[in-house]
C-alpha positions as CSV (number, residue, x, y, z in Angstrom):
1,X,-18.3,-10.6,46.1
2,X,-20.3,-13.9,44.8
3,X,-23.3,-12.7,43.9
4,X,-26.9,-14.1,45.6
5,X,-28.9,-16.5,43.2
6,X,-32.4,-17.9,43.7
7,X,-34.4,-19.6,41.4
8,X,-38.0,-21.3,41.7
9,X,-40.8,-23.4,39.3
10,X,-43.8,-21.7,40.0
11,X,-47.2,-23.0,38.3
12,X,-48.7,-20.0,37.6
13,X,-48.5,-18.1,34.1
14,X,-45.9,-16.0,33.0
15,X,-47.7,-12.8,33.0
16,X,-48.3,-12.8,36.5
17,X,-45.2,-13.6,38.2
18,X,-44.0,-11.1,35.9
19,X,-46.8,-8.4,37.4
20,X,-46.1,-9.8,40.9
21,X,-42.2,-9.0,40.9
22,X,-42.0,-6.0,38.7
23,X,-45.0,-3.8,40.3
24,X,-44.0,-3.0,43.7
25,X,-47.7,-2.6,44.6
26,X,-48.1,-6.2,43.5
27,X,-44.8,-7.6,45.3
28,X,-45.2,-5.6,48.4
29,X,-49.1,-7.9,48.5
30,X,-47.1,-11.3,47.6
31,X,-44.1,-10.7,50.3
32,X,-45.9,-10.1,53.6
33,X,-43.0,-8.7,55.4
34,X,-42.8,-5.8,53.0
35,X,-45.0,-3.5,55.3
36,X,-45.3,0.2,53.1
37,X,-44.3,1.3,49.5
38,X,-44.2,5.1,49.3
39,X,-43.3,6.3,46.0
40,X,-40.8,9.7,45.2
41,X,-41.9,9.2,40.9
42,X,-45.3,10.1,40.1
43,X,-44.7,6.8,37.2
44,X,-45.6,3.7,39.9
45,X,-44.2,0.9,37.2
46,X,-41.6,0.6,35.1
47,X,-38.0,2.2,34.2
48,X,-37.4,5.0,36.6
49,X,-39.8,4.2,39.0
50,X,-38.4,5.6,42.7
51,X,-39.9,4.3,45.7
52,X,-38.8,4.0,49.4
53,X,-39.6,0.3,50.8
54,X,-40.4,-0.2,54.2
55,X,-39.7,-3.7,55.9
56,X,-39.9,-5.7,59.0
57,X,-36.8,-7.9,59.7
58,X,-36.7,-9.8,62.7
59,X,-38.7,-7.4,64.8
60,X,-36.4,-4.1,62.7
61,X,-37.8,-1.9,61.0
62,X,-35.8,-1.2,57.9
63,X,-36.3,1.3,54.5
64,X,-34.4,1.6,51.4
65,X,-35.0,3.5,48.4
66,X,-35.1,1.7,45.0
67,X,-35.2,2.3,41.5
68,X,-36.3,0.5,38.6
69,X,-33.0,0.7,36.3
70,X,-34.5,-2.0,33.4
71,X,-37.9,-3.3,32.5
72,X,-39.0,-5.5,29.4
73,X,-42.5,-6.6,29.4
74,X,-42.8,-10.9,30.7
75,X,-39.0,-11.1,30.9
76,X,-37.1,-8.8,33.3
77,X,-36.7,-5.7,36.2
78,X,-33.3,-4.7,37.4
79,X,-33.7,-3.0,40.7
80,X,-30.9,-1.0,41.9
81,X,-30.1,0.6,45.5
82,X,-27.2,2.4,47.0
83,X,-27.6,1.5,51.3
84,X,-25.2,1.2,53.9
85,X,-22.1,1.7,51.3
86,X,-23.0,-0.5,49.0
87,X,-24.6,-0.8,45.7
88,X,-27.4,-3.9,45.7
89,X,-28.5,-4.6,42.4
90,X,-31.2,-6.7,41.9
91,X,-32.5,-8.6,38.6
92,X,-35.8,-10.7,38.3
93,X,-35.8,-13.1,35.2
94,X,-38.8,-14.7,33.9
95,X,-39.0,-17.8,31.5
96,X,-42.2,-20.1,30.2
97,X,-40.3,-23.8,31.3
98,X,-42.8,-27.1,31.0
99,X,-44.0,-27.6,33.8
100,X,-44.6,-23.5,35.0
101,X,-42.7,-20.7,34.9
102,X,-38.8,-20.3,36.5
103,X,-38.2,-17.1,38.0
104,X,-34.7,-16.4,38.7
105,X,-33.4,-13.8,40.8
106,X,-29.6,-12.6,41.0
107,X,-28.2,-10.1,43.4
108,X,-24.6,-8.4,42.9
109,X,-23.7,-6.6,46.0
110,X,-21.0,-4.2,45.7
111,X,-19.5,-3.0,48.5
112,X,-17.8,1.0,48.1
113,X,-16.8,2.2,51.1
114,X,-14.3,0.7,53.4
115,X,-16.7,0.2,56.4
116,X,-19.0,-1.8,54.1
117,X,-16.4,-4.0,52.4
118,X,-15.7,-5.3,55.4
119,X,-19.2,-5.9,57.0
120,X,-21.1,-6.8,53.9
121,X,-19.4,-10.4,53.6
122,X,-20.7,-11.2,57.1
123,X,-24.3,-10.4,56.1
124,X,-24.4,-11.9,52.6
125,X,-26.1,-15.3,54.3
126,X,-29.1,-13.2,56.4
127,X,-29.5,-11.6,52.8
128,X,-29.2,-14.4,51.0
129,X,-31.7,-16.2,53.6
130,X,-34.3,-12.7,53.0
131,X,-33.9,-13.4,49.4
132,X,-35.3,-16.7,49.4
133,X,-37.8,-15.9,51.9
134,X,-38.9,-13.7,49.3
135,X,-38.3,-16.0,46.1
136,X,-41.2,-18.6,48.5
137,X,-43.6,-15.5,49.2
138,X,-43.9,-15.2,45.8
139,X,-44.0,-18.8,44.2
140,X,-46.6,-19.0,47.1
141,X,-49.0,-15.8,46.4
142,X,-48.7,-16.9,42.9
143,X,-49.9,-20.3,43.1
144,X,-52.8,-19.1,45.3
145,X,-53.9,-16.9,43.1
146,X,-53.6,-18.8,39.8
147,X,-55.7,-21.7,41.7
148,X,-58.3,-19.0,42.8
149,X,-58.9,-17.4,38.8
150,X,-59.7,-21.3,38.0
């Protein structure tokens, strides 16, 4: 399945988009429909983290558990969950470009049961639309908060 690809300029520096997208304590602040983070590590950041997130979509309540699978300081976190029959793996990239800083964000869903390879190309567009709902919390919260350390 084509995988889900955002990208945004945010004007902010590197080091904290970087802190917003790869601490979940950080994210769940910047994304405001990320409603609880309860952690199953005792580590809160970085490779191996485990943590349940809770979230509201469109009046749903939904959790899935996560784990940080890759983490290199200012540059990337792969986040990978197995939900509904299907393996969603998530990877944040971000890069110093002039003018701000472009985080990308690429999602490879990977359907493995039967039930899920057929739903999960009928919901790849309200994920895809979550995804950049996200990708604008987060330009946004970071812009904000850049302006206010000024």
């Amino acid at each position: 399945m084509k995988p889900v690809q955002v990208s945004r300029l945010i004007s902010a520096p590197l080091n904290q988009v970087f802190q917003t997208i790869a601490d979940v304590r950080n994210f769940k602040v910047a994304v405001p429909h990320i409603t609880d983070v309860q952690f199953l590590t005792d580590q809160q950041f970085g490779k191996g983290t485990r943590f349940v997130e809770t979230r509201e979509m469109k009046g749903r309540v939904e959790k899935v558990e996560l784990e940080v699978t890759e983490y290199q300081e200012n540059a990337c976190v792969r986040l990978v969950s197995d939900a509904g029959g299907t393996i969603w793996e998530t990877e944040f990239v971000v890069s110093q470009m002039p003018g701000g800083v472009e985080l990308k964000m690429r999602m490879d869903i990977l359907p493995h049961t039967l039930l899920a390879k057929v739903i999960t190309p009928f919901i790849r567009g309200i994920v895809a639309k979550g995804v950049e709902s996200d990708m604008d919390a987060v330009k946004t919260y970071c812009e904000s908060e850049s302006r206010r350390a000024v």
